[in-house]
C-alpha positions in Angstrom: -16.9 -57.0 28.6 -15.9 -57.7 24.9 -14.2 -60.5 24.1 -11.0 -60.4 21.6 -10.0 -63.8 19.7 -6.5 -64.2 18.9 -5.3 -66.5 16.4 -6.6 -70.2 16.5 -10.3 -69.6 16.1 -12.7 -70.5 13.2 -12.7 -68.4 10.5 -15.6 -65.7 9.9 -17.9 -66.5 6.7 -16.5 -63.3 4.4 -12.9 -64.7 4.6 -14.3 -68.5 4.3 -16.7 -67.1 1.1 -14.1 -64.9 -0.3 -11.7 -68.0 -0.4 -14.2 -69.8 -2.2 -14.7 -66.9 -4.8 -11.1 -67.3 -5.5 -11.1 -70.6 -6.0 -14.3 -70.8 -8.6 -12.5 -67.9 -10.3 -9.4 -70.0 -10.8 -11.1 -72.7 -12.2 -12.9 -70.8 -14.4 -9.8 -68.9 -15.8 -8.0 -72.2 -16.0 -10.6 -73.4 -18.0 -10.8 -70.6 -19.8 -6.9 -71.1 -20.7 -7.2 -74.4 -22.0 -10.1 -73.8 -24.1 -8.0 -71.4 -26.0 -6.4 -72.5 -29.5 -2.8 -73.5 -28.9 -1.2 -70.5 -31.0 -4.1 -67.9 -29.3 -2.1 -69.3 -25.7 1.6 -68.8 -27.3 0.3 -65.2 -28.7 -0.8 -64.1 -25.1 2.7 -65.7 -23.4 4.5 -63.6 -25.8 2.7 -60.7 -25.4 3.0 -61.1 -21.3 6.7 -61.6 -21.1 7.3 -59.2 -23.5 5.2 -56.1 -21.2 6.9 -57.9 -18.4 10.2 -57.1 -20.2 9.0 -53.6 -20.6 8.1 -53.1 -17.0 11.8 -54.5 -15.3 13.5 -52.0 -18.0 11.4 -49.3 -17.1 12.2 -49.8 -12.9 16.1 -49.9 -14.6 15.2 -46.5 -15.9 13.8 -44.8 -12.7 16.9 -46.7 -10.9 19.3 -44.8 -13.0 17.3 -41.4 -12.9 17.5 -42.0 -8.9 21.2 -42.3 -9.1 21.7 -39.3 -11.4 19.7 -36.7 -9.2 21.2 -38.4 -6.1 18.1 -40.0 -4.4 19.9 -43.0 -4.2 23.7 -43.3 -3.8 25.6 -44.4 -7.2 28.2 -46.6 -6.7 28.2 -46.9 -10.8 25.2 -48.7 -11.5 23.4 -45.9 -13.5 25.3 -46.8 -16.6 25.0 -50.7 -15.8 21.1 -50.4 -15.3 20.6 -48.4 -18.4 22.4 -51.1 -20.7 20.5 -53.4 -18.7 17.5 -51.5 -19.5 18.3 -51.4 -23.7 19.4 -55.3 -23.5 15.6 -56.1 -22.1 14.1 -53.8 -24.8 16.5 -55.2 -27.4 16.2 -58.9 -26.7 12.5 -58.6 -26.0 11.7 -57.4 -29.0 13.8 -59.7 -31.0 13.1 -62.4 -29.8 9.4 -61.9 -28.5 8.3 -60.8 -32.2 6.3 -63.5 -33.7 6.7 -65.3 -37.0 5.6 -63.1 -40.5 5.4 -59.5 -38.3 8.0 -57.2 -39.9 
């Protein structure tokens, strides 16, 4: 007969090295981070939240087509998510631009 292990038992080798692998990779990024000059780390910030800002207004977007074609039910929120959506793009870009870019 086979036996089955539920829950409780050590852990097989791939999960144990893959956790490991992880780990070293996290150091090494972290490393990596802090070896950077101080305005190279602000430049890639900005450049993160501002595609993170373009992502959330995007999902606004596809919220507000849903509502229009009538995938999802509008209770008035198409118009709310797309002003959403333009304040994200606005304000990202605004404030997200850095110093001496026109």
């Amino acid at each position: 007969m086979k036996q089955v292990r539920t829950g409780g038992g050590r852990r097989n080798g791939a999960q144990t090295n893959t956790r490991e692998h992880d780990s070293r990779a996290k150091s090494r990024a972290n490393a990596e981070w802090h070896a950077m000059s101080e305005d190279l780390q602000t430049a890639l910030a900005q450049q993160a939240m501002h595609q993170a800002a373009m992502i959330v207004a995007e999902q606004a977007e596809m919220f507000a087509r849903q509502f229009r074609s009538g995938t999802l039910q509008d209770r008035g929120a198409e118009d709310a998510l797309r002003l959403f959506a333009a304040l994200l793009r606005e304000t990202s870009t605004a404030s997200l631009t850095p110093a001496g870019h026109a």
